[in-house]
Residue, then its C-alpha position, 0 to 999 in steps of 0.5 A: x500500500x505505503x511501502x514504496x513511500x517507507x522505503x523513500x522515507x527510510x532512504x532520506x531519514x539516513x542523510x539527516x543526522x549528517x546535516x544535524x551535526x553542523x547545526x547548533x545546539x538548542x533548548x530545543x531538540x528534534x528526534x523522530x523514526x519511521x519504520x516498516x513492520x510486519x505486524x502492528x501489535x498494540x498491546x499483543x492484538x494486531x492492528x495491522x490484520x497481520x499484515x505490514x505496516x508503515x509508521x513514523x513519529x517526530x518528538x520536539x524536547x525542551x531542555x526543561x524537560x517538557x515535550x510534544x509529538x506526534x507518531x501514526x502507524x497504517x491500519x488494518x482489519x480490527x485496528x480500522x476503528x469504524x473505517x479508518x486507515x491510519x491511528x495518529x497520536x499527539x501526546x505531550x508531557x514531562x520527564x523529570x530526572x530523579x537522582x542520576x539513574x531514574x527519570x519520571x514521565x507523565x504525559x497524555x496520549x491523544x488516540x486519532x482515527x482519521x475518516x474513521x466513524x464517530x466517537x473513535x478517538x479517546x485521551x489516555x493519560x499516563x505516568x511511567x518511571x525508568x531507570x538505568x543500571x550499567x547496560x540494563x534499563x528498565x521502565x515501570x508504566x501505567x496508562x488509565x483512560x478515564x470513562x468515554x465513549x469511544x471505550x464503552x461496552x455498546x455492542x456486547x456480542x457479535x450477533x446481539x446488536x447494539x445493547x447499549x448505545x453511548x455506554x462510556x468505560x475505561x481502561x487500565x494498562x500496566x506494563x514492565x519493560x527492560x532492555x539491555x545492550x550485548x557489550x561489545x556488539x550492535x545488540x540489544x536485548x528487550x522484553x515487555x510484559x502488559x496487563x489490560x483491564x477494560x470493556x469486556x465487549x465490543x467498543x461502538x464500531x466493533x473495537x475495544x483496545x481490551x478486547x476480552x476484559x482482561x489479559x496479559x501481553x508480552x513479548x520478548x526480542x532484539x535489536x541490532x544497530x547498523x554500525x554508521x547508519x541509523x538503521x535498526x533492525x528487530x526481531x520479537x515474539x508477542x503474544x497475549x494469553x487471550x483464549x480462543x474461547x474468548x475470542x469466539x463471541x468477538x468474531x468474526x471482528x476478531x480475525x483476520x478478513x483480507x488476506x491468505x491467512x483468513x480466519x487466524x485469530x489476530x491475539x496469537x502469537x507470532x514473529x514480528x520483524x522491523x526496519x526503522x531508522x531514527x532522526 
């Protein structure tokens, strides 16, 4: 669909660091990264209708620590949200140091759905605290997105319609994430590990970001840095513990519809592969 734009876009992010370095340093920083993904997995379910997606985010710092941004991925089957085909979140917030090791983060995420239907978009407010022991970091988050609409219980099963239009429910997410460099080698380890607590049916066009209720996602991989390039490459496993009999009263939603893999569940785990490179 976009991957030839990817591709273009991956070629002309390579050349700006080279300019950066000539221009003088700010109170303001400018970072970003796009990326090419075999798989959008938000929160262990695709987004993506397993299938690749384009994406890309640009961050503006200011040395006081406040920030703003904006990052958007393409979007597939489950993921459309009433038709869209592309998330876009402005999030803004403010990373405080503590000590010299540790850093506390809190900010708001704001989900968009372009063109998709009404009542999609949804605030998510978050606060996260990380921290970083030699080569080993780590980061403890939680993210809580206060009763709207676009998180209601509207719809409670494939087949029984509309049971309660304009129902309003939140969610809670809290996740463990740490990663640590390979010394000596362009080799970083990760692994993540998430709790959703949030509508345990069907939000009102069909999608809820806690499809099930409850459930716990993870994933565990690596990264590898291309020595003289902002190249990454990455690998990783997801998965979630969402069982299929959960699963059932969500479909057919909860499949994937367009391509050779047809029927697969979109919550399985699977192998993700990754091309990004960083600005």
């Amino acid at each position: 669909m976009k991957y030839k734009i990817a591709c273009a876009a991956l070629a002309l992010m390579s050349s700006v660091p080279a300019f950066a370095q000539d221009e003088p340093a700010g109170p303001v920083t400018v970072s970003g990264s796009v990326a090419l993904v075999s798989d959008y997995r938000f929160r262990g379910v695709s987004q993506s209708d397993r299938g690749m997606a384009v994406q890309g985010g640009i961050t503006a710092t200011h040395e006081s620590g406040l920030y703003a941004g904006t990052w958007a991925s393409s979007l597939g089957g489950w993921g459309r949200f009433g038709g869209s085909n592309m998330e876009l979140d402005l999030f803004a917030g403010y990373a405080v140091p503590l000590g010299e090791n540790a850093t506390l983060d809190v900010g708001l995420t704001w989900y968009m759905y372009p063109s998709g239907a009404d009542k999609t978009d949804f605030a998510e407010p978050y606060v996260k605290l990380s921290s970083q022991i030699g080569p080993i970091k780590g980061l403890i988050g939680v993210a809580y997105a206060p009763k709207q609409q676009a998180l209601g219980n509207w719809q409670s099963s494939a087949t029984s319609g509309i049971d309660n239009p304009g129902d309003k429910e939140d969610n809670f997410y809290g996740w463990v994430d740490v990663s640590g460099a390979v010394p000596n080698t362009p080799v970083t380890l990760k692994a993540h590990v998430g709790w959703s607590d949030g509508n345990p049916g069907l939000g009102p066009n069909g999608t809820s970001i806690a499809p099930t209720g409850k459930y716990l996602d993870w994933m565990v991989g690596a990264d590898l840095a291309i020595p003289g390039t902002p190249l990454t490459l990455g690998i990783s496993y997801v998965d979630t513990d969402i069982a299929r009999v959960e699963e059932e009263y969500l479909r057919p939603n909860f499949m994937v519809n367009d391509s050779k893999d047809a029927g697969k569940s979109i919550a399985r785990g699977t192998v993700l592969f990754s091309v990004s490179a960083a600005f």
